[in-house]
PAZAPA-4460 file (N, C-alpha, C; in steps of 0.05 Angstrom, whole numbers, plus 32768, in hexadecimal, padded with zeros to 4 digits):
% residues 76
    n_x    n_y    n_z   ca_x   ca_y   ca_z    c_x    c_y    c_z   seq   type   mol
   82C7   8021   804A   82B0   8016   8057   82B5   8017   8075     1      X     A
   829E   8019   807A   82A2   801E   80A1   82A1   8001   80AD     2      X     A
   829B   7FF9   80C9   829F   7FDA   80D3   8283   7FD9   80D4     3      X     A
   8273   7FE3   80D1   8257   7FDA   80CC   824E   7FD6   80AD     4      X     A
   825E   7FDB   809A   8264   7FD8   807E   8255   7FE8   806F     5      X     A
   8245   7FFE   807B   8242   8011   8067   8256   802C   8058     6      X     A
   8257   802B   8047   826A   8035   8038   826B   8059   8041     7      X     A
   827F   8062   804D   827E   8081   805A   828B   8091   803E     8      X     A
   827D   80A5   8044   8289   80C6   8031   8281   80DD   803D     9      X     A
   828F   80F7   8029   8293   8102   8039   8274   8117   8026    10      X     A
   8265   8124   803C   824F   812D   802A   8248   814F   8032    11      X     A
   8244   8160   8027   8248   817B   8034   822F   8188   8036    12      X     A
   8228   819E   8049   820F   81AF   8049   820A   81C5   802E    13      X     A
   81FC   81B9   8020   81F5   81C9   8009   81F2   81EC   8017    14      X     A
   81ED   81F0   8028   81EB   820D   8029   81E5   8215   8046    15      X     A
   81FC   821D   8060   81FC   821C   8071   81EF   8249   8078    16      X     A
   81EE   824E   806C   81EA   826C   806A   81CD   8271   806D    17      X     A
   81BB   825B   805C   81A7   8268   805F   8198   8244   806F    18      X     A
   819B   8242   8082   818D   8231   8097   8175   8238   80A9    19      X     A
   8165   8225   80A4   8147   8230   80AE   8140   8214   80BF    20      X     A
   812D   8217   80CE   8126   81F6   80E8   8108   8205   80E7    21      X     A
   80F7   81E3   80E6   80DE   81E7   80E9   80E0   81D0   8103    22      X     A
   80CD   81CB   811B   80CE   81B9   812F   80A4   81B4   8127    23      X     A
   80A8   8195   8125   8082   8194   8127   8083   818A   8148    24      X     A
   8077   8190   8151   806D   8187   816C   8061   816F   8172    25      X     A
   804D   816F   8162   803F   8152   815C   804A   8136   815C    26      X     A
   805E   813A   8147   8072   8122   813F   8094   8121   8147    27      X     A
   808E   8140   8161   80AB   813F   816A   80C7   8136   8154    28      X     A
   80BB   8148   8138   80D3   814A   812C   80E3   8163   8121    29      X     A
   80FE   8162   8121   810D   817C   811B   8113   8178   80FC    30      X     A
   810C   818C   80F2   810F   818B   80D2   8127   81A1   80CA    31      X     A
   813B   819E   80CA   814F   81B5   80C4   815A   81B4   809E    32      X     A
   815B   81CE   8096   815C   81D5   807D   8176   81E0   8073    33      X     A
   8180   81DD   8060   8193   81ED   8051   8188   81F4   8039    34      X     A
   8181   821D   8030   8177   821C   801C   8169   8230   8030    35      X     A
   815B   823A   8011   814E   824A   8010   812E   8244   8018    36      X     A
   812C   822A   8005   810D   821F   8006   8115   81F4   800C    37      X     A
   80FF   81F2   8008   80FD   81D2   800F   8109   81C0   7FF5    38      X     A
   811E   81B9   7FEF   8126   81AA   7FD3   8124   818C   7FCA    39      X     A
   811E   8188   7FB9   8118   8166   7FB5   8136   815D   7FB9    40      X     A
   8134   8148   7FC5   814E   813B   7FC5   8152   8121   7FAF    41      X     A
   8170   8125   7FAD   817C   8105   7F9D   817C   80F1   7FA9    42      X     A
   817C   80ED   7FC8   8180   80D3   7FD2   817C   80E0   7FF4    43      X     A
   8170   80CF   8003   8170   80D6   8028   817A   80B8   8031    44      X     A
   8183   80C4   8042   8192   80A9   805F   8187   80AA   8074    45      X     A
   8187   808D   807D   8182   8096   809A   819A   8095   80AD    46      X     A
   81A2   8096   80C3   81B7   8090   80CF   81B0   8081   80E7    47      X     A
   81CA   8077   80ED   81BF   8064   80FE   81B5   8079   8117    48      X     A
   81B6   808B   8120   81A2   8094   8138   818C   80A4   812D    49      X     A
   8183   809D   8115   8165   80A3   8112   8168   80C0   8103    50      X     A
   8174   80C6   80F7   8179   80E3   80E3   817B   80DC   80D0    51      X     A
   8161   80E1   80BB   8166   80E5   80A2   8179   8102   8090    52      X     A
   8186   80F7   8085   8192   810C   8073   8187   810B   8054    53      X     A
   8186   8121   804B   8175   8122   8034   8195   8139   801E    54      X     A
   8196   8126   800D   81AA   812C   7FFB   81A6   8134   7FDC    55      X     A
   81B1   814E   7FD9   81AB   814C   7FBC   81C2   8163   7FA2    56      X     A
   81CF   8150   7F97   81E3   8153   7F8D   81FC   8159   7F9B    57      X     A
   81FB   8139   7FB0   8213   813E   7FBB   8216   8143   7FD6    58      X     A
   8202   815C   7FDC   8206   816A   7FED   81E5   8171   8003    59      X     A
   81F0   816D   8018   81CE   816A   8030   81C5   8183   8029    60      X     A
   81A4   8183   8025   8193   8198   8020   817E   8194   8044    61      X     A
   8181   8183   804C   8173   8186   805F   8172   816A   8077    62      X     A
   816F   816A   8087   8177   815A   809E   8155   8156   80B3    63      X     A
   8156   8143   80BA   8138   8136   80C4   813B   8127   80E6    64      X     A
   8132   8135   80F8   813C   8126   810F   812B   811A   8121    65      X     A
   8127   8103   8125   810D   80FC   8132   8111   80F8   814F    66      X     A
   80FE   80FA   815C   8103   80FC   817F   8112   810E   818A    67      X     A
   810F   8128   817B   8122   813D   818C   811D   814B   819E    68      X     A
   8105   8146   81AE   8104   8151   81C4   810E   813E   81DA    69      X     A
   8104   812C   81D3   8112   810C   81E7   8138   810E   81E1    70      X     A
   813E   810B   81D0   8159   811A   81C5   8169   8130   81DA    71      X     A
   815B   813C   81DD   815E   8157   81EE   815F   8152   820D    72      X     A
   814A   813C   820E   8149   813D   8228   812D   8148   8238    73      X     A
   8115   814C   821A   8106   815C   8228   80EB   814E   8227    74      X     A
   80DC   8136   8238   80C4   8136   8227   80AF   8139   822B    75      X     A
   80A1   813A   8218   8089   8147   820E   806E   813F   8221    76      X     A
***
């Protein structure tokens, strides 16, 4: 367990080969993919700076980033 007591592991990119990024403009979010297509997940996190991770069997199918242009440095 970490000092904030959530319990850490170690979790891997289901499929770093075929990576695809959609950005909406609207809602200034970065949607990044592992995979071919969009997969249901077993379980998502958030983290503490605002990234959901979306997990499924184990292993991240896709990653969710909110405020990334502010993130960047850039805004809108």
């Amino acid at each position: 367990m970490s000092e904030s007591g959530a319990e850490e592991r170690e979790i891997v990119i289901k499929n770093i080969d075929q990576v695809w990024f959609e950005y909406d403009r609207q809602t200034d979010i970065l949607y990044i993919n592992f995979g071919y297509d969009i997969e249901e997940a077993d379980e998502a996190l958030l983290t503490e700076n605002n990234i959901v991770v979306r997990i499924k069997e184990g292993k991240v199918v896709s990653l969710t980033v909110f405020d990334f242009m502010k993130r960047i440095g850039i805004e809108l």
